[in-house]
N, C-alpha and C positions, 0 to 999 in steps of 0.2 A: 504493500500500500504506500508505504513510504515512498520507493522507487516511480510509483505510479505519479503519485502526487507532486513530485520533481520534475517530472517530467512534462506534468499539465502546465506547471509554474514557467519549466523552459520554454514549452511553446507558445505562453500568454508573454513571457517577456521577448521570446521572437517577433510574436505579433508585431506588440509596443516596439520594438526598436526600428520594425520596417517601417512604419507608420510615420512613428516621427521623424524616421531618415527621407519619404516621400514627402513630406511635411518639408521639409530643413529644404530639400532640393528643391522644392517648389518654389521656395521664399528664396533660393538662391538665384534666382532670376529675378531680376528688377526691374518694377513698373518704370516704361520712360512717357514724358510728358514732355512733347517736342510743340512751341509757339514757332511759328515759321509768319511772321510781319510779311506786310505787301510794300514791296517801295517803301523801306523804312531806312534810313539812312544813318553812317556810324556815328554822325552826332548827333544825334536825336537825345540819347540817354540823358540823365543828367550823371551818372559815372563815365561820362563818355563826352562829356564837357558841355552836354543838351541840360534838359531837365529846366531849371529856372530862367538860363539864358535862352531857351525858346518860348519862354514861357508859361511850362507846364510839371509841375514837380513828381520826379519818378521816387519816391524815397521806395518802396518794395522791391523794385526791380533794382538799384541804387543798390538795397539791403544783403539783394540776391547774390550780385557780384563777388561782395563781400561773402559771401556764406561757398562760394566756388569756388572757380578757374573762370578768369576773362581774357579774351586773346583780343589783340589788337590788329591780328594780321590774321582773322579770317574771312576767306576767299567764296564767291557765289559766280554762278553765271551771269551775264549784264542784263536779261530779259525775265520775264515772270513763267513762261514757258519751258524755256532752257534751264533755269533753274529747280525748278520741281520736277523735271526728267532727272536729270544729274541728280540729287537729292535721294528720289526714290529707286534710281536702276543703281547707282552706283559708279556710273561712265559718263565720258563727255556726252552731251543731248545731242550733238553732230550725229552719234551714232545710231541713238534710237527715233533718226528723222523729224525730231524736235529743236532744232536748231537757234529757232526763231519762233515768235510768237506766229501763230498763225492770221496774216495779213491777207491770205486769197487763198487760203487751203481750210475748205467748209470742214469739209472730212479730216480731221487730224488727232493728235494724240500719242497713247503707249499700245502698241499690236500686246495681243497675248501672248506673244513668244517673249516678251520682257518679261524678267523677274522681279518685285517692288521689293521695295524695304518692308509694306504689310505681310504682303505672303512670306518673305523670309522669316518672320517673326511669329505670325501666323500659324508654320508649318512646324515652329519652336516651342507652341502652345498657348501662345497668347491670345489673347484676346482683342483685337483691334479696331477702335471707334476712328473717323474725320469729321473734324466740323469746323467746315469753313471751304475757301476756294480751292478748286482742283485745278484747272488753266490744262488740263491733260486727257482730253476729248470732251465733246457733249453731245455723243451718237452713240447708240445699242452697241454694248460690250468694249465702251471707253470710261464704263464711269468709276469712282474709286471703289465701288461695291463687286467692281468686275474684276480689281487689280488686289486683294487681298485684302480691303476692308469689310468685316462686319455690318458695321454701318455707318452712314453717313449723313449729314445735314450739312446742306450750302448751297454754293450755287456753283455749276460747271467752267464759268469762264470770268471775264472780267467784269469790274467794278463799274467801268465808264458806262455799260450795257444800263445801267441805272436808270442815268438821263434818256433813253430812246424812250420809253412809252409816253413821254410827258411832249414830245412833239409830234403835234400835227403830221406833218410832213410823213412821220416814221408811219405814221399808225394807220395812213391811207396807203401807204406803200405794203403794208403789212396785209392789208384786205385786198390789195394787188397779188399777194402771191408768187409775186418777179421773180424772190428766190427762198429755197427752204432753212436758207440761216440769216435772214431780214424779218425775223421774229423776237417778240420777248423774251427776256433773260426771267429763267423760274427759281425760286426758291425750290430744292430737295430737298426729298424724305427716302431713303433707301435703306436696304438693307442684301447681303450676300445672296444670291440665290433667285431675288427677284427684281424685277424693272422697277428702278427708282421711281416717286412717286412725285408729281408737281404739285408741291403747296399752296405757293402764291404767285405771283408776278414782282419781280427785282424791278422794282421802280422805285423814283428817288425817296420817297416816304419809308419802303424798306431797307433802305441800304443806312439810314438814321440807325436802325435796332438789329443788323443783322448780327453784328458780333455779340451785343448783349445774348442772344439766342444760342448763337454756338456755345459761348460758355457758359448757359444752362444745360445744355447738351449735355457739355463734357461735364461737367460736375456729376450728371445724374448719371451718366456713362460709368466713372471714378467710382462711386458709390457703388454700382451695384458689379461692378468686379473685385472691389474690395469685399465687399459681401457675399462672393462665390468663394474668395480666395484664390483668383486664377491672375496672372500679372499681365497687366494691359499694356497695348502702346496709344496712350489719344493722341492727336497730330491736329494741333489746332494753326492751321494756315488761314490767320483771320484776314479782312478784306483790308483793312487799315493798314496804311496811308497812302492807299492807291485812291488818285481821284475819282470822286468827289470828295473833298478831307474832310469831312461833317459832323461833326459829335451826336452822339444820341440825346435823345430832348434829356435824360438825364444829368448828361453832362454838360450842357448848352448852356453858355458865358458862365461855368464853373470857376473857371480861370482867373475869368475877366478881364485874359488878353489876346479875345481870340477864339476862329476855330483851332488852329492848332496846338496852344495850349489847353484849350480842353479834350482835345482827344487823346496828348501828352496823358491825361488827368485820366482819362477814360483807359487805356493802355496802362495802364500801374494800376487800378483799379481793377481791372478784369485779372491782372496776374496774379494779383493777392489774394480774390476770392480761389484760385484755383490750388493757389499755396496755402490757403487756411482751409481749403476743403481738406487737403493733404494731409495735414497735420492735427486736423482735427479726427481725423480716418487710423490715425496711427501708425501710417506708414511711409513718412515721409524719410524713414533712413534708406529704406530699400525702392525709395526710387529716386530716378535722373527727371532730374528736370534742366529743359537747356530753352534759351529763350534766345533766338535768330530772326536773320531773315532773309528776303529771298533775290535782293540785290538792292543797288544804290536808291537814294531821291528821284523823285518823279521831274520831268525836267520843265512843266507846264508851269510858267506865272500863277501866279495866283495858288497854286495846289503843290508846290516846290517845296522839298523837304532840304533836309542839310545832309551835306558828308563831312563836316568837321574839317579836319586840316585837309581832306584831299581835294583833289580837282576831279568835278566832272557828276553828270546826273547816269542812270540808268540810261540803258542803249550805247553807253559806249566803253571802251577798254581801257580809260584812267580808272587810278584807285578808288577815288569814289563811286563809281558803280560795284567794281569788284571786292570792298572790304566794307563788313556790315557787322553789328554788333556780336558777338557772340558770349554767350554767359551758361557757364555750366554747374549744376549743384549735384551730388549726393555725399551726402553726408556720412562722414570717417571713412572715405572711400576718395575721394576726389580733393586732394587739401583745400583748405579754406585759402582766403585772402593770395591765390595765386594769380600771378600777373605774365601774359606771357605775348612776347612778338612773333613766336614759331611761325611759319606756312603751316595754315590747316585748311581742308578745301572740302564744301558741302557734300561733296561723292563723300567725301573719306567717313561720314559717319554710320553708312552701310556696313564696311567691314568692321565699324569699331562694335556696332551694336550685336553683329554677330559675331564675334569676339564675346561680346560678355554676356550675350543669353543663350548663346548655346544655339545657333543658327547657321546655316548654311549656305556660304560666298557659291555662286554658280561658278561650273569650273568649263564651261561648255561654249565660255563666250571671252572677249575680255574687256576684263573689269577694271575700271581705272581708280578704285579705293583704295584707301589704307587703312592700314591699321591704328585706328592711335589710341589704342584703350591703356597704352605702358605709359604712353606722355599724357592722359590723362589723371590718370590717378596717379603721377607724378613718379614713376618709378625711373624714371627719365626725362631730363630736362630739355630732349628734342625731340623736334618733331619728326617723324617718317615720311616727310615729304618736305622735296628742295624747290620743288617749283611746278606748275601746270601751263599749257596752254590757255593762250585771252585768246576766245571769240566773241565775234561779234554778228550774230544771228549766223550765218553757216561759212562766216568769212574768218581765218585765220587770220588776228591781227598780228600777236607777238606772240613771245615766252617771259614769264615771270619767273626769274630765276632767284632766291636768297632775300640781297638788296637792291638785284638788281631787274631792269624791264627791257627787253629788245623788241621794238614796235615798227614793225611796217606800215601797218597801216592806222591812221587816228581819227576820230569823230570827235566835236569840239563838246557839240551836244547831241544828244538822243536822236533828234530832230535836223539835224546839218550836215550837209555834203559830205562825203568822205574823203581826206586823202591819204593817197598812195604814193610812200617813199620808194623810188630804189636805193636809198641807202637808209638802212635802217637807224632808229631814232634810240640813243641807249638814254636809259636815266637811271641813278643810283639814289633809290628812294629814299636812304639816310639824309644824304646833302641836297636833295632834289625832290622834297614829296611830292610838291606839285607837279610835276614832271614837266616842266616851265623851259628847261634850257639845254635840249637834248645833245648839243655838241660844243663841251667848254674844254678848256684848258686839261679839268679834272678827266672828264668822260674820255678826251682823245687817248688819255694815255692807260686804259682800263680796258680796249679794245677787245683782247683776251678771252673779257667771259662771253667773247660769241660762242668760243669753242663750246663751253661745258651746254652754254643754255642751246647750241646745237645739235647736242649729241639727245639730249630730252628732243627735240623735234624732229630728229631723225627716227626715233624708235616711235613717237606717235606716228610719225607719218607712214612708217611702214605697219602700224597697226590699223591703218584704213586701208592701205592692201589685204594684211592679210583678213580681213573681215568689212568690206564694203559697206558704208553706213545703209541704212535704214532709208528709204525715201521718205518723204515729208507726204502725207497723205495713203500712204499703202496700209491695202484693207489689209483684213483679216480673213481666211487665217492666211499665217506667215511665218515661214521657215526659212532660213538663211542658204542661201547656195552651197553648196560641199566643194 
């Protein structure tokens, strides 16, 4: 009996140890909560030299810095398009035929032969909500629900689509019929498995309370995966500060200097409710929160955000389109109060994420990610990445190498002419951030790093041989030639 009863006791304490070890491994994956800002620019923050001097005080987001890693020197695509490709595949957008925002290509997006950061994650066990702008199809089997989201709340494409139902002009053109994307932009309701549902119509009265809504979403989203116990990724890519820059009637002359001090006010407001959901849920140790975005200022008068010290709006290949805030927290895991100028580049957080949930880099294509989950949690004080290619919608402008930039080709604004050097334009962003004065005394005699930043564009260039990008506009389905 004795023996017996030993033996009940071993296999109840077998039980309990599998249990709690499935328990332990579960909770070793960490919830991420990724904000991805529209046209939000590096000086917006007030850690970032924004906040009061634009008029709108960020003290949470401010707070956030401090509680993380804030890099100074990370990198995005110049477009809203190409930046959410890159982000979610892991590779230049060149490749996944996303190059450019879509200007005359109705049909566009991610084919289903791309693998997303959802489904990578996804396929890890997670559970994964969006709520907010996709920019990455808005046609049957392009929506995030089709690319490894759960579920989703937002709208499929741009902000500006706001203003169309409010004119005339649009909405007789609309009952014309002329063409199948000369129509209203929808507010979605989706979900995996089935055809997202149209809520309302994105006209300018919704585009005041659209972000209020996503982050009810995600809140209730947080909630109730904390309450299964299964580790989320939410992806809040809110519509702010893509024009129209408007505050919601809550935050309207909050400030009192401004729309864009109050949506400064509205932006530290929505981050805090999402970080005191957190923390009030009790699990704000085991999860990343990082708060981005998805390239430079909007470059239109009047709806013009800032880039801080650099030169230049979204749409072109200065640092101000290319370097946008980035802030990362988890806690005993990620040091506090870290300050960094590394090269880190929006692909690269695919491999880092799979890297630390236990997910799977596709090996079937290639992938322009890295790793940086050592230099994030500081077990290294470098980056794993020296430098990437600037394009500019599907045009190869330069390399960005270290400190330094090699530019063929430059756009002054988003909106201007392009030109085209034959002799390429260096600038060493220490003594030159504006990138003001591409051939001095200094630059002549630094010649040199064509080599290295060459030998980086010689191996990209022969990785569009060997795997021929993606066209802009190719349906589905789609496999790559052998």
């Amino acid at each position: 009996m004795k023996m017996r009863s030993i033996c009940k006791i071993a296999s109840l304490l077998t039980i309990v140890f599998m249990t709690l070890s499935g328990s332990v491994l579960a909770q070793e994956k960490p919830n991420i909560v990724l904000i991805f800002m529209d046209n939000f620019g590096y000086g917006e923050l007030g850690v970032y030299g924004g906040g009061i001097t634009r008029g709108g005080p960020t003290p949470r987001i401010d707070e956030l810095a401090n509680e993380g890693i804030r890099l100074t020197n990370f990198n995005v695509e110049v477009q809203c398009t190409p930046s959410r490709s890159a982000l979610m595949t892991g590779r230049y957008a060149i490749r996944s035929g996303n190059g450019s925002v879509p200007i005359t290509t109705g049909m566009y997006g991610l084919t289903q032969w791309e693998i997303t950061m959802a489904e990578m994650l996804s396929d890890s066990g997670y559970a994964t909500g969006m709520f907010g702008k996709w920019h990455l199809g808005h046609t049957e089997g392009r929506f995030p629900t089709d690319q490894g989201f759960d579920e989703w709340y937002g709208i499929p494409n741009s902000t500006d689509e706001s203003l169309w139902p409010d004119q005339a002009q649009f909405n007789a053109v609309v009952k014309e019929k002329l063409s199948p994307y000369a129509v209203p932009e929808y507010v979605y309701d989706g979900k995996r498995g089935t055809t997202p549902k149209k809520v309302k119509v994105y006209d300018s009265a919704e585009r005041l309370e659209i972000d209020r809504e996503c982050t009810d979403k995600a809140k209730d989203f947080i909630r109730r995966q904390a309450k299964a116990g299964k580790p989320f990724f939410a992806f809040l890519p809110y519509t702010q500060t893509h024009m129209p820059v408007v505050p919601s009637k809550e935050f309207a002359a909050k400030s009192g200097n401004g729309d864009w001090g109050d949506v400064l006010m509205q932006i530290d407001d929505y981050t805090a409710e999402l970080l005191d959901t957190i923390d009030e849920l009790g699990i704000a140790d085991n999860t990343i929160f990082i708060f981005t975005s998805d390239n430079g200022p909007e470059m239109l008068p009047g709806h013009n955000g800032w880039s801080g010290p650099w030169r230049g709006s979204y749409f072109t290949g200065l640092e101000g389109s290319l370097r946008v805030p980035f802030i990362m927290r988890w806690p005993d895991r990620v040091p506090a109060g870290n300050v960094s100028n590394e090269i880190v580049h929006a692909m690269d957080l695919f491999s880092t994420f799979a890297h630390i949930a236990g997910g799977t880099i596709p090996g079937d294509r290639v992938m322009d990610s890295v790793d940086q989950s050592e230099f994030f949690l500081g077990k290294q004080k470098k980056s794993n990445r020296d430098g990437f290619m600037v394009y500019v919608g599907n045009d190869l402008f330069g390399v960005k190498w270290r400190n330094w930039k090699m530019m063929f080709k430059e756009v002054e604004r988003g909106t201007d002419a392009k030109k085209t050097y034959d002799f390429p334009r260096f600038f060493n962003l220490y003594s030159d951030p504006k990138e003001e004065y591409p051939l001095t005394k200094a630059t002549a005699g630094h010649f040199w790093v064509r080599w290295p930043m060459g030998e980086l564009l010689k191996v990209h260039t022969a990785s569009l041989m060997q795997e021929p990008p993606i066209k802009a506009g190719t349906p589905d389905p789609y496999e790559p030639s052998k």
